[in-house]
C-alpha positions as CSV (number, residue, x, y, z in Angstrom):
1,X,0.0,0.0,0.0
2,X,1.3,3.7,-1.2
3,X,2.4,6.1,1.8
4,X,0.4,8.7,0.6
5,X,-1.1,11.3,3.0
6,X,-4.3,12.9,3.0
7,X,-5.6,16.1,4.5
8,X,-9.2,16.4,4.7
9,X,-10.2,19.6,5.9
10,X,-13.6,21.0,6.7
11,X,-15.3,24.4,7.7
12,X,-16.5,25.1,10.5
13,X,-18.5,28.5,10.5
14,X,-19.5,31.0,13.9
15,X,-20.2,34.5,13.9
16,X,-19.1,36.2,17.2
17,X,-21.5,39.4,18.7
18,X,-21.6,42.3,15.6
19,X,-19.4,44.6,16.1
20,X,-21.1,47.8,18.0
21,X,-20.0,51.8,17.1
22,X,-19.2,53.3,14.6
23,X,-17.1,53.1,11.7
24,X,-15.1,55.9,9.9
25,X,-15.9,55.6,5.9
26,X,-14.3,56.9,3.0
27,X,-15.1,60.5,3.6
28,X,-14.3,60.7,6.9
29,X,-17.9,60.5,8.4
30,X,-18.9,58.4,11.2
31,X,-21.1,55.4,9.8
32,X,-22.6,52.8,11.1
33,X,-21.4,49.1,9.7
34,X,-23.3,48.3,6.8
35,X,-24.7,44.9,8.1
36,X,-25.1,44.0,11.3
37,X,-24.7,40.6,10.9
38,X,-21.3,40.7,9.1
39,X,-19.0,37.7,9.1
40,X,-16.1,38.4,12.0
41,X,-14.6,35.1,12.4
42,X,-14.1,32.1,10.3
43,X,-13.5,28.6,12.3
44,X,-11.4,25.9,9.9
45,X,-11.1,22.5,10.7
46,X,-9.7,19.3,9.2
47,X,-7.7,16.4,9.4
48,X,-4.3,14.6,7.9
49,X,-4.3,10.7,7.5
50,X,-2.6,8.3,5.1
51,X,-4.6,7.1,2.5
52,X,-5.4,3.5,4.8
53,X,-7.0,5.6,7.3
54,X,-3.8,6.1,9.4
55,X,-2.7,9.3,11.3
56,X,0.1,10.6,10.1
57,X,3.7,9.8,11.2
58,X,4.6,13.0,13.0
59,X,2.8,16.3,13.8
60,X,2.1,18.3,10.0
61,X,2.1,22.0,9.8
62,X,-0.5,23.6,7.9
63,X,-0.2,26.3,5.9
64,X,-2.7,29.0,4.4
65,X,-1.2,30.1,0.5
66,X,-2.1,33.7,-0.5
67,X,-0.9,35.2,-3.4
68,X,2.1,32.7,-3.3
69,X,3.1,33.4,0.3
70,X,3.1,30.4,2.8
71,X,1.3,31.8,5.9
72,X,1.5,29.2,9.4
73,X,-1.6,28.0,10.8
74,X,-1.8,25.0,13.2
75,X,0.1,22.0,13.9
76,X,-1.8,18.7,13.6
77,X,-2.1,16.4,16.7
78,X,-1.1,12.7,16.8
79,X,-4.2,11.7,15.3
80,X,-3.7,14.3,12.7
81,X,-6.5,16.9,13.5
82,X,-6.3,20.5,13.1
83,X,-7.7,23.3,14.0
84,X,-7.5,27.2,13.5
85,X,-9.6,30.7,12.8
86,X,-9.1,33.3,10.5
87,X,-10.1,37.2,11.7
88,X,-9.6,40.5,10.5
89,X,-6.7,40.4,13.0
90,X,-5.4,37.9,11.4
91,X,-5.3,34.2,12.6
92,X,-5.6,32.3,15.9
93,X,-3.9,29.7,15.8
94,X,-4.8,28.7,19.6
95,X,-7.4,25.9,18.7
96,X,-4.1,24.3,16.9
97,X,-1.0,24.8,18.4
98,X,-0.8,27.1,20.9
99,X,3.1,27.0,21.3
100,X,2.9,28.4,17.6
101,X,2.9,32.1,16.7
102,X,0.8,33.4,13.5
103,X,2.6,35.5,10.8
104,X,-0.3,38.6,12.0
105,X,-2.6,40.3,9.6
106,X,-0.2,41.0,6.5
107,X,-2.3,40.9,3.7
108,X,-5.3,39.7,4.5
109,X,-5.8,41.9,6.7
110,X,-6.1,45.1,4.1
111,X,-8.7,43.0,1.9
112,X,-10.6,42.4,4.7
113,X,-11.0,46.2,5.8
114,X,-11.1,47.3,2.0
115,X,-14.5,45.2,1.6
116,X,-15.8,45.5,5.3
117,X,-18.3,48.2,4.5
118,X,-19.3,46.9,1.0
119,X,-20.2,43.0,1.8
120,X,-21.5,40.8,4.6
121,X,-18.2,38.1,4.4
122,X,-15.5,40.1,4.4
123,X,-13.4,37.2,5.4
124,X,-14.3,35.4,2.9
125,X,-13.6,37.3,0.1
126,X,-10.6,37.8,1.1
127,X,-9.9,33.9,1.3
128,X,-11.2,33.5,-2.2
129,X,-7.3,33.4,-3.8
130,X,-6.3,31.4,-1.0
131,X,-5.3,27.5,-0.8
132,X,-4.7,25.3,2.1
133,X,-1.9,22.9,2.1
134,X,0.2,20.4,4.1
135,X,3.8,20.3,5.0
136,X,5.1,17.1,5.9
137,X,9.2,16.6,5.4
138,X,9.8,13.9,2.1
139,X,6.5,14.5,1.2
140,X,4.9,17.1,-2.1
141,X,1.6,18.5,-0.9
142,X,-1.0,19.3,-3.6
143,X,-3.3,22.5,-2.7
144,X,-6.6,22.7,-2.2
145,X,-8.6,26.1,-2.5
146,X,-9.9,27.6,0.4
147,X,-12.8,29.7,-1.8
148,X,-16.6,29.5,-0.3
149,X,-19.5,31.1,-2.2
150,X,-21.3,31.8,1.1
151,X,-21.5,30.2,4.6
152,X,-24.6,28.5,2.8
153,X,-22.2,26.5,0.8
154,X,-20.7,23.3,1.0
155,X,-17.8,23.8,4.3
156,X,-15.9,20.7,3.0
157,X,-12.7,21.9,1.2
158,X,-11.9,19.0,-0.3
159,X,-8.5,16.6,0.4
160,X,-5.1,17.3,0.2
161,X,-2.7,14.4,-1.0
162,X,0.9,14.6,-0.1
163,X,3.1,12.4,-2.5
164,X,6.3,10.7,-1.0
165,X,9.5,11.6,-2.4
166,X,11.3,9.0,-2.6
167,X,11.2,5.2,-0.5
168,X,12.8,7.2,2.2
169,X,9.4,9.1,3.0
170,X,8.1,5.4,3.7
171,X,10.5,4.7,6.5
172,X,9.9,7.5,8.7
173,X,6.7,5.8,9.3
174,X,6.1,2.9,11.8
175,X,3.7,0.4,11.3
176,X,3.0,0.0,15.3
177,X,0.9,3.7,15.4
178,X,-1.7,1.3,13.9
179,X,-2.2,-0.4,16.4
180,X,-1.6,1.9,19.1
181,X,-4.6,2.1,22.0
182,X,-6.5,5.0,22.4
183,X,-4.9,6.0,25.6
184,X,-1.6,5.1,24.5
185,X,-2.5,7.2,21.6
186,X,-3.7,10.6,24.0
187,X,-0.3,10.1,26.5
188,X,1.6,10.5,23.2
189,X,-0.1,13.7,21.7
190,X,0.4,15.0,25.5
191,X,4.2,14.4,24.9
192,X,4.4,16.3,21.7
193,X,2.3,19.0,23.5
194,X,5.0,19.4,25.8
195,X,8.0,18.8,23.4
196,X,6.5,21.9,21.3
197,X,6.5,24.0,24.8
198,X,10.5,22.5,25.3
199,X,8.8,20.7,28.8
200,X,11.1,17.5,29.0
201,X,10.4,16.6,31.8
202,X,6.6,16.5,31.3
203,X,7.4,15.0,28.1
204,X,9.4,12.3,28.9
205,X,6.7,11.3,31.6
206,X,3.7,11.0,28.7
207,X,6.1,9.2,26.5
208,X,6.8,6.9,29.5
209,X,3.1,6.5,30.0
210,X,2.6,5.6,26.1
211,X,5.1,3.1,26.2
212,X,4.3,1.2,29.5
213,X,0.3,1.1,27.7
214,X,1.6,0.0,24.5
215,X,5.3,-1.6,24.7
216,X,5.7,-1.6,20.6
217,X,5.0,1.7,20.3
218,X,7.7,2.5,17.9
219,X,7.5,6.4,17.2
220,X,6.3,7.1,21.2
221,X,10.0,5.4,22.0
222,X,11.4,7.3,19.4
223,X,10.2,10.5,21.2
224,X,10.9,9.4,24.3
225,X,14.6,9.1,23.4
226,X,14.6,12.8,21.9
227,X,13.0,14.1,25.2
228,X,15.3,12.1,27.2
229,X,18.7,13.6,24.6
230,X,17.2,17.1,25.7
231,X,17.1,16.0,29.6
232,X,20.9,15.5,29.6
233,X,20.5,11.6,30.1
234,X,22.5,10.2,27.2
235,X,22.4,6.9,28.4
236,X,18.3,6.9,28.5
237,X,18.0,8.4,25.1
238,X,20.0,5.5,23.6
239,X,17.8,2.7,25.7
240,X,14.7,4.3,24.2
241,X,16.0,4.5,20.4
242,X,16.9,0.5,21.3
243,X,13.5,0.1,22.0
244,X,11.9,1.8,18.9
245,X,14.6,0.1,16.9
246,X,12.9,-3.9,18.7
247,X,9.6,-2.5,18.4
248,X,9.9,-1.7,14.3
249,X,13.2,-2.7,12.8
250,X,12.3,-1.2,9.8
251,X,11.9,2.3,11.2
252,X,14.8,4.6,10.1
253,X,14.5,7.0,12.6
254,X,16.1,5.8,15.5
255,X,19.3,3.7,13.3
256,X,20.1,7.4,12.6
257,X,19.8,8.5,16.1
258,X,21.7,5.6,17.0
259,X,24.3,5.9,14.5
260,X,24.9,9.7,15.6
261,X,24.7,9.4,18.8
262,X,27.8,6.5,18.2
263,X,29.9,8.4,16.2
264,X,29.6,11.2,18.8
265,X,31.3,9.2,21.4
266,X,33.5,7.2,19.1
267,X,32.3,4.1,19.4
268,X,33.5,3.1,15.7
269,X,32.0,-0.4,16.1
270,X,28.7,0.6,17.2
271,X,28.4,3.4,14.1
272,X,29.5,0.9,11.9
273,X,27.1,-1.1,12.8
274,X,23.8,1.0,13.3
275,X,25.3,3.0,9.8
276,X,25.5,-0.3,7.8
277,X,21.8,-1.1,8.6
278,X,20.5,2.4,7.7
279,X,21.9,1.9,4.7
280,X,20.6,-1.8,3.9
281,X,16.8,-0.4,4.8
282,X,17.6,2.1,1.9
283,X,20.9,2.3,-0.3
284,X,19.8,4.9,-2.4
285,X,18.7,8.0,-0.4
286,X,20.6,8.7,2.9
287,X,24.2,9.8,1.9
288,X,24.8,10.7,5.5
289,X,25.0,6.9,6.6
290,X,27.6,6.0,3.6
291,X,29.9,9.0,5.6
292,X,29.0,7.7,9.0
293,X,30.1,4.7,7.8
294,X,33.0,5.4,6.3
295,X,34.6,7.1,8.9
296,X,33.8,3.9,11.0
297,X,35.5,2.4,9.1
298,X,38.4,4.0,8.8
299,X,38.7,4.3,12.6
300,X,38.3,1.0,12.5
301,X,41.5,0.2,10.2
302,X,39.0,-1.2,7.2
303,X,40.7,1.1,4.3
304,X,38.8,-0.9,1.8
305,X,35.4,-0.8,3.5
306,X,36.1,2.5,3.8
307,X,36.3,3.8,0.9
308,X,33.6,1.9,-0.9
309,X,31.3,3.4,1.9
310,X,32.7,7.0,0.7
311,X,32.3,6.4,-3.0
312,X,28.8,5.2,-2.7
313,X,27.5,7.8,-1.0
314,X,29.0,10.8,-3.5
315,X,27.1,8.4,-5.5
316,X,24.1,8.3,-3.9
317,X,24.5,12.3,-3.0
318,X,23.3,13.8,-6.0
319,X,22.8,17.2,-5.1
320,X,26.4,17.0,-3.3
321,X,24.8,18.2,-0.1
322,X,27.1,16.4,2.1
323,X,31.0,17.9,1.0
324,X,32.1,16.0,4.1
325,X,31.8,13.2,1.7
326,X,34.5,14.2,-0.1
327,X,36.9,15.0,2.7
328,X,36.8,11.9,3.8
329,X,37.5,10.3,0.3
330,X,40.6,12.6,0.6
331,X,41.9,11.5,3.6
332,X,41.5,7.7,2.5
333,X,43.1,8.2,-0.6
334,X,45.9,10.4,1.2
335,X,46.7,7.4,3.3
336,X,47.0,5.0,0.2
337,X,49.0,7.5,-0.9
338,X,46.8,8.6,-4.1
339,X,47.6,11.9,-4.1
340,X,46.3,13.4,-7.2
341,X,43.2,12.0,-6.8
342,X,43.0,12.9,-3.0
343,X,43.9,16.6,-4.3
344,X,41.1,16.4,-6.6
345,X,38.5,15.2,-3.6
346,X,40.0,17.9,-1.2
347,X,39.2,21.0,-4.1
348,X,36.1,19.7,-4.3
349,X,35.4,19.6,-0.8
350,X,36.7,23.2,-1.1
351,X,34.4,23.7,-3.6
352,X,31.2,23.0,-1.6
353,X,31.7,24.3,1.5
354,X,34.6,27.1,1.3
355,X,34.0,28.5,4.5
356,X,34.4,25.6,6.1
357,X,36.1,25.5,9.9
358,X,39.1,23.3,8.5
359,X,39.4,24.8,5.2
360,X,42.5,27.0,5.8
361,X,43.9,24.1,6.7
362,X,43.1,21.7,3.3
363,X,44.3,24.5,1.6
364,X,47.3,24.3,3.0
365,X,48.0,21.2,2.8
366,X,47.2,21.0,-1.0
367,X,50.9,22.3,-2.6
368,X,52.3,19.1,-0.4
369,X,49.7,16.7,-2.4
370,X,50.5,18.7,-5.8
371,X,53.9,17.8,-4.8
372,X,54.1,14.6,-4.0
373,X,51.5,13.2,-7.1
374,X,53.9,15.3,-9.5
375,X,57.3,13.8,-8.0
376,X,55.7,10.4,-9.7
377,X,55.0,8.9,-5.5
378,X,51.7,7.7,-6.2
379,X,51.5,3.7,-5.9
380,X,51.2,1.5,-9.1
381,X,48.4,-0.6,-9.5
């Protein structure tokens, strides 16, 4: 079945008390508002699942398109409902995420008071060349238009599918929120409540909650490691991203964690090993594991590994994104005593990131390489 994500998103319409007092028109004399009954708030609601029903993976942000400018509105929850409103002020996005701000009026704020007087829905109007989308990392949201004829009309918007980008969009998503229980499920949306509000502590005791409901609970030990990272206790992150990895062996988030969080502390076999998985769930789109592994293995005196690891992922990183990549190809090649092409690697390391921290240096070093593969010292094959 396709990971494809769904938001379906409804309207939910209220008017709050008419606005009372006077309003100064046009030419500068004191009116009352044309209609006492004008629209003042608009209430949106909807929801983001995968196409099998499924919440999604992680929290989504949703976000209001005017004129071609992303505007924030709410945050999903774990079950992947939203909700927000839309005033003249601007939006609230307190019935989503409250730990969220809104961008303020901008824009739609000068089309709603340059139609207040002249129609009952000013709010609406104003929404007509608006679209509501998705935002969901690996994943290419479709829009959906946000334009209503009337509060008489239909208040569904319509769905909004997000398209993975690749396999890797797959593996951020674990099987076991399927079958997560319901109060498993709320203790788990209270720790991303409190991870949002940078509460740890609070955090970490939810997560603790969802796991001891639901032991297999893949993403909610996943989270639980993070909160633990943030609390300082290294050692109870890594138990927890252990425990997602049992619970769903198939879930990429935590090898990654765990492969960091090894290279970190240099434990070269422990990266190797967490880094050569990552890369067996997926060999073609997470550079970042070949280079975690090859440094591995290189600490761990496997030249040939090494390498291979370092050329497969400038293979894999198509959009160079990861120059580190190169470096380390460099340094292998350095100490097989290839210099020209470890000069080559080390320029085009140069290349991508020149303001890197140690870039003085590989320049410096680079006359010695030009050197040493002119005076004919490179190996023979």
């Amino acid at each position: 079945m396709g990971y494809r994500m769904w938001v379906s998103a409804g309207l939910l319409w209220a008017a709050v008390v008419p606005a009372h007092g006077q309003y100064v028109g046009p030419q500068g004399g004191a009116q009352k508002v044309i209609d006492s009954s004008a629209e003042r708030v608009v209430f949106f609601s909807g929801s983001v699942m995968l196409d099998d029903g499924a919440p999604p993976p992680e929290t989504v942000r949703i976000e209001r398109v005017c004129g071609g400018q992303p505007i924030f509105e709410a945050w999903t929850d774990a079950r992947g409902h939203f909700a927000f409103k839309v005033s003249p002020t601007g939006s609230d996005v307190s019935t989503g995420d409250a730990s969220a701000q809104g961008e303020g009026p901008t824009e739609l704020n000068k089309a709603m008071n340059a139609t207040s007087t002249q129609y009952s829905m000013p709010i609406t109007n104003a929404l007509r060349d608006c679209d509501l989308r998705g935002v969901l990392a690996g994943y290419r949201s479709e829009k959906v238009s946000m334009a209503i004829k009337s509060a008489m009309d239909d208040a569904r918007v319509g769905t909004i599918v997000l398209h993975p980008l690749s396999r890797a969009s797959t593996l951020v998503v674990s099987a076991t929120t399927l079958q997560a229980p319901a109060n498993a499920m709320k203790s788990f949306q209270k720790g991303l409540d409190s991870m949002r509000l940078q509460k740890w502590d609070a955090a970490a005791v939810e997560f603790g909650k969802a796991v001891k409901i639901y032991p297999n609970f893949a993403i909610a030990w996943y989270q639980f490691g993070l909160a633990r990272q943030n609390r300082n206790d290294a050692a109870g992150a890594l138990e927890a991203w252990k425990h997602a990895l049992d619970s769903d062996p198939h879930y990429v988030k935590p090898i990654e964690n765990l492969t960091v969080a090894a290279d970190h502390r240099g434990d070269w076999a422990e990266s190797e090993k967490y880094s050569r998985l990552w890369i067996q769930l997926d060999p073609e789109d997470f550079p970042g594991a070949y280079l975690l592994n090859a440094v591995a293995n290189a600490r761990l005196n496997k030249p040939v590994e090494a390498e291979r690891a370092a050329r497969e992922g400038l293979r894999v990183d198509k959009d160079q994104k990861i120059p580190r990549l190169s470096y380390a190809l460099a340094l292998i090649l350095m100490d097989k005593k290839e210099y020209a092409e470890s000069a080559r690697c080390f320029r085009k390391y140069l290349e991508l990131a020149p303001n890197a921290n140690d870039a003085a240096i590989v320049r410096q070093q680079l006359p010695r390489l030009d050197e040493l593969a002119a005076a004919g010292t490179e190996p023979r094959p």
